[in-house]
C-alpha positions in Angstrom: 7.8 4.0 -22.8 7.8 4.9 -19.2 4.9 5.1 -16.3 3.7 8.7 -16.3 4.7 10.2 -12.7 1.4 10.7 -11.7 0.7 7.2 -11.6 3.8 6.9 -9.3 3.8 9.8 -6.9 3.8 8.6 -3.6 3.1 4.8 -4.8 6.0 3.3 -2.2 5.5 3.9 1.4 8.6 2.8 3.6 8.0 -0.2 5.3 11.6 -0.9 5.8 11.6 -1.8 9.5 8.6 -4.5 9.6 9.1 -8.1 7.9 10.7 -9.7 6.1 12.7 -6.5 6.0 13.3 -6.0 9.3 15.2 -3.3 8.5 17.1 -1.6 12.6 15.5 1.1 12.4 18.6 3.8 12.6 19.6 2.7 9.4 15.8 2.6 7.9 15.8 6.3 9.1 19.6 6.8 7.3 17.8 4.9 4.2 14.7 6.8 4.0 16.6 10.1 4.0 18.7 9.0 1.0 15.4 8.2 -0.6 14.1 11.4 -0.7 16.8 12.5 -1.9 17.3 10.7 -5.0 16.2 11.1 -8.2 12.8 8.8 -7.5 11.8 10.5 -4.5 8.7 11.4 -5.8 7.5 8.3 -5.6 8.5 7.4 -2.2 5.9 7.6 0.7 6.3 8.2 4.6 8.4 6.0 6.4 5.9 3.7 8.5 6.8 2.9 12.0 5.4 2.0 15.2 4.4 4.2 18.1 7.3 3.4 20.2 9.6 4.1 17.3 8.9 7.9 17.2 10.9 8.9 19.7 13.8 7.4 17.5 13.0 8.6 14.0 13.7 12.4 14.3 12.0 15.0 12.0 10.7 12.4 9.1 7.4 12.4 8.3 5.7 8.8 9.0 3.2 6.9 8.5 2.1 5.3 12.2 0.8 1.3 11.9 -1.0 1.4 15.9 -4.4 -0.4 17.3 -7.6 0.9 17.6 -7.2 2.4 21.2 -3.5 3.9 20.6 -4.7 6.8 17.7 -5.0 9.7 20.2 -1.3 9.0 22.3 0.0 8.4 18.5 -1.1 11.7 17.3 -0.2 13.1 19.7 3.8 12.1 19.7 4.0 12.2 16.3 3.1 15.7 15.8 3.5 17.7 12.3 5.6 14.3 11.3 2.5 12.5 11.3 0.9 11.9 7.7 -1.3 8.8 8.1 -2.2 6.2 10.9 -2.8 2.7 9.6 -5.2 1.3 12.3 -5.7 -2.8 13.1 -9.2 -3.5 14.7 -9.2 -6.3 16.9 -10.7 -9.1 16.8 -13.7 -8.6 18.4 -14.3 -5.0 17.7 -17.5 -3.9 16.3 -17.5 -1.8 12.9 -19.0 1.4 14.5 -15.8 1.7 17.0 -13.9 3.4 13.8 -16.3 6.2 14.0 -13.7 7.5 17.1 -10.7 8.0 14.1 -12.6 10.1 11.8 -11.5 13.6 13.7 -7.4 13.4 13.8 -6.7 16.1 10.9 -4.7 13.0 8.8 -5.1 10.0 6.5 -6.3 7.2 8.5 -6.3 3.7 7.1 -8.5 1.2 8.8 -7.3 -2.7 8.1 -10.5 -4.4 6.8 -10.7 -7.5 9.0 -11.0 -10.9 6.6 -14.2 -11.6 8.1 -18.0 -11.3 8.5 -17.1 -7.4 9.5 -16.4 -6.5 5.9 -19.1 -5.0 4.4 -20.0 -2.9 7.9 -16.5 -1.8 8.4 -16.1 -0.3 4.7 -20.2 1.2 5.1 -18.7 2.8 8.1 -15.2 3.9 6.4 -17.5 5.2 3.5 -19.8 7.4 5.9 -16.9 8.9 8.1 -14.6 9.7 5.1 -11.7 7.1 6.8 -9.6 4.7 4.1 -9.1 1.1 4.2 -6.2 -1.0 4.3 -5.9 -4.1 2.3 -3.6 -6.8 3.5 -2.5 -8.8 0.5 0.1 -11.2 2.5 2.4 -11.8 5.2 5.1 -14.4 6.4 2.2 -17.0 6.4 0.4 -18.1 3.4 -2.6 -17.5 4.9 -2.4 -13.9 5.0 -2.5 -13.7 1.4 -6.1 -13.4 0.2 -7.2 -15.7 -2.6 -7.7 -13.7 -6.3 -11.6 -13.8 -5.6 -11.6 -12.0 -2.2 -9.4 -9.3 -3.3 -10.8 -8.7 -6.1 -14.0 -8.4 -4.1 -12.6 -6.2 -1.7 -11.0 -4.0 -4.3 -14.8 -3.4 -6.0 -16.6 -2.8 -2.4 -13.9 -0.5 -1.7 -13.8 1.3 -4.6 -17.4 1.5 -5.0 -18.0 2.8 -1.9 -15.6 5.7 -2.9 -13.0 4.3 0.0 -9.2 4.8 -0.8 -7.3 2.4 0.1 -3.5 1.4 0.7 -2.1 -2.1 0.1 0.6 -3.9 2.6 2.5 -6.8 3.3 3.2 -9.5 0.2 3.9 -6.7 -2.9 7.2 -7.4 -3.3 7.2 -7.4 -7.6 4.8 -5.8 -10.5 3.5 -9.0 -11.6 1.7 -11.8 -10.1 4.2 -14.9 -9.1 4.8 -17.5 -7.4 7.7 -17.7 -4.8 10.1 -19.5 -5.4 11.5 -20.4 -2.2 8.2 -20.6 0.2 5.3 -21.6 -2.8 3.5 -18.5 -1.9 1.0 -17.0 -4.9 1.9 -13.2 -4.3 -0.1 -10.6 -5.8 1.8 -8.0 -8.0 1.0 -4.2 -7.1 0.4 -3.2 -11.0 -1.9 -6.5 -11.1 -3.8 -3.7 -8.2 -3.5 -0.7 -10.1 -5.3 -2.5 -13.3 -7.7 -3.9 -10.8 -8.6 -0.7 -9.4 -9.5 0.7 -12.4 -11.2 -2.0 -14.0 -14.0 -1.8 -10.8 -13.4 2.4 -11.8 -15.2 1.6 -14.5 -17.3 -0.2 -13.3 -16.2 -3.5 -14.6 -17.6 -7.1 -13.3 -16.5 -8.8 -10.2 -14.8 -11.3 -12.9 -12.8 -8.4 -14.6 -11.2 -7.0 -11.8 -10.6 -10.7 -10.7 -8.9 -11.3 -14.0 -6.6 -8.0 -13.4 -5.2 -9.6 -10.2 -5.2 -12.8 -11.6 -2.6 -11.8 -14.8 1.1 -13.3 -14.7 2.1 -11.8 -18.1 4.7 -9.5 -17.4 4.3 -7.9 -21.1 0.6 -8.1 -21.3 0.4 -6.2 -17.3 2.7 -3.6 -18.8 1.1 -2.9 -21.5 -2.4 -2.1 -19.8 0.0 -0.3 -17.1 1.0 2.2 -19.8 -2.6 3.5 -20.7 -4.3 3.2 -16.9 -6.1 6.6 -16.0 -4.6 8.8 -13.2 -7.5 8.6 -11.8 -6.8 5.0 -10.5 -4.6 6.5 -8.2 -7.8 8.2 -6.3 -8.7 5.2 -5.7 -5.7 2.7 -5.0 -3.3 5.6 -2.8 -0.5 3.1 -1.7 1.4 -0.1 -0.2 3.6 -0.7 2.1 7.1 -2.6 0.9 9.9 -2.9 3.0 12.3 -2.1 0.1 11.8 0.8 -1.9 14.7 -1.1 -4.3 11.8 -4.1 -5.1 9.5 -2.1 -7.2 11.6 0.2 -8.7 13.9 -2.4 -9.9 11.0 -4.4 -10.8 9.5 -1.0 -13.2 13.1 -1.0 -14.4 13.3 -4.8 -15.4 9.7 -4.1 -17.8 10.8 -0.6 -19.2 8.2 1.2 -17.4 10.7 3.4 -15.0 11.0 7.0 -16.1 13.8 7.7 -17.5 15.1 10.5 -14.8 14.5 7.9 -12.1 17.4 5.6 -13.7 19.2 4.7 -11.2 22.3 2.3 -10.4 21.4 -0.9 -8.2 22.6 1.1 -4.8 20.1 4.2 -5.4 22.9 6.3 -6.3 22.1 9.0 -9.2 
């Protein structure tokens, strides 16, 4: 059995250059090409960059991460590469000052701040038709949100009919432990089972219970027969190696089978 391709399409966006990749970016431009030109390029996403890399990334189409007062000057350079800007609010920035994104022509993910903003920022992502981004970990443990607040942020989200991309911390399928640092990272199918569990309108502790899952066979199973539809809902995450998850599909039998590749991305 194998993941349908619509489930896929577009699942991976190229994070290459920010941590713990840290990817130069010449050669996560040289990467990226190779990408899209292999046999699982349907699945791969824009590359994401910062504004001052755009001078340096040629003709690919990106995804631009930028703060709140950069959007315009980043729309602007990008140009018909532009496909989404991923937008960080500071600190003390009130949830109506998103309203200024909503006329750019382009997906524009706003980070939902871990705070007391929540519920305004995704009301006001909800009335201006903007998308959220979820972060789901980082290079301190910190940054990765417990089971119970992303699962509550999955259900606002999704209830408020707000798309939303993943990033930082999605580095396998399954839920797991690191090994080397102790970290609990959440797995990006544990998201996809999540998403549509609150799709259908499933309780707080269901959706909690999709993120929660580290049975590789069980979370592959359920992967098999999740609805297209989830993908309305959850659009992306960032992973700075494309490799990760595909190998990861690979290891639980759920790659297609034209996307079988060898361990270098050659066909």
């Amino acid at each position: 059995m194998s993941l349908p391709l619509d489930l896929l399409r577009g699942l991976f966006d190229d994070a290459a250059i920010f941590p713990p990749g840290n990817v130069p970016l010449a050669r996560a431009v040289t990467e990226h090409a190779a990408h899209l030109r292999s046999p699982y390029a349907d699945a791969v996403g824009p590359l994401v960059v910062r504004a001052s890399d755009l001078p340096r990334v040629g003709d690919v189409a990106v995804g631009v991460v930028i703060g709140l007062d950069e959007a315009h000057a980043a729309v602007s350079a990008a140009g018909d590469r532009l496909r989404a800007l991923e937008v960080a609010l500071p600190a003390r920035a009130e949830a109506a000052e998103v309203r200024s994104l909503a006329s750019y022509g382009v997906d524009v993910y706003v980070e939902v701040p871990r705070d007391d903003r929540r519920t305004a920022v995704v009301a006001e992502l909800a009335a201006t038709g903007l998308r959220a981004k979820l972060r789901t970990g980082g290079l301190e443990e910190d940054l990765f949100p417990t089971i119970p607040e992303l699962a509550a942020v999955i259900a606002a989200v999704v209830e408020a009919g707000v798309p939303f991309k993943a990033t930082a911390g999605l580095h396998h399928a399954v839920r797991h432990t690191d090994p080397l640092t102790g970290f609990e990272h959440h797995g990006f199918l544990n998201l996809l089972l999540a998403a549509a569990r609150a799709q259908a309108g499933r309780s707080l502790a269901d959706v909690a219970a999709a993120l929660a899952s580290r049975d590789d066979g069980a979370v592959a199973r359920a992967a098999l027969v999740l609805p297209p539809e989830v993908r309305e809902a959850f659009r992306s995450f960032g992973t700075c190696s494309i490799r990760e998850p595909l190998d990861d599909l690979a290891h639980l039998d759920l790659l297609p089978a034209t996307w079988k590749t060898r361990k270098d991305g050659a066909a």
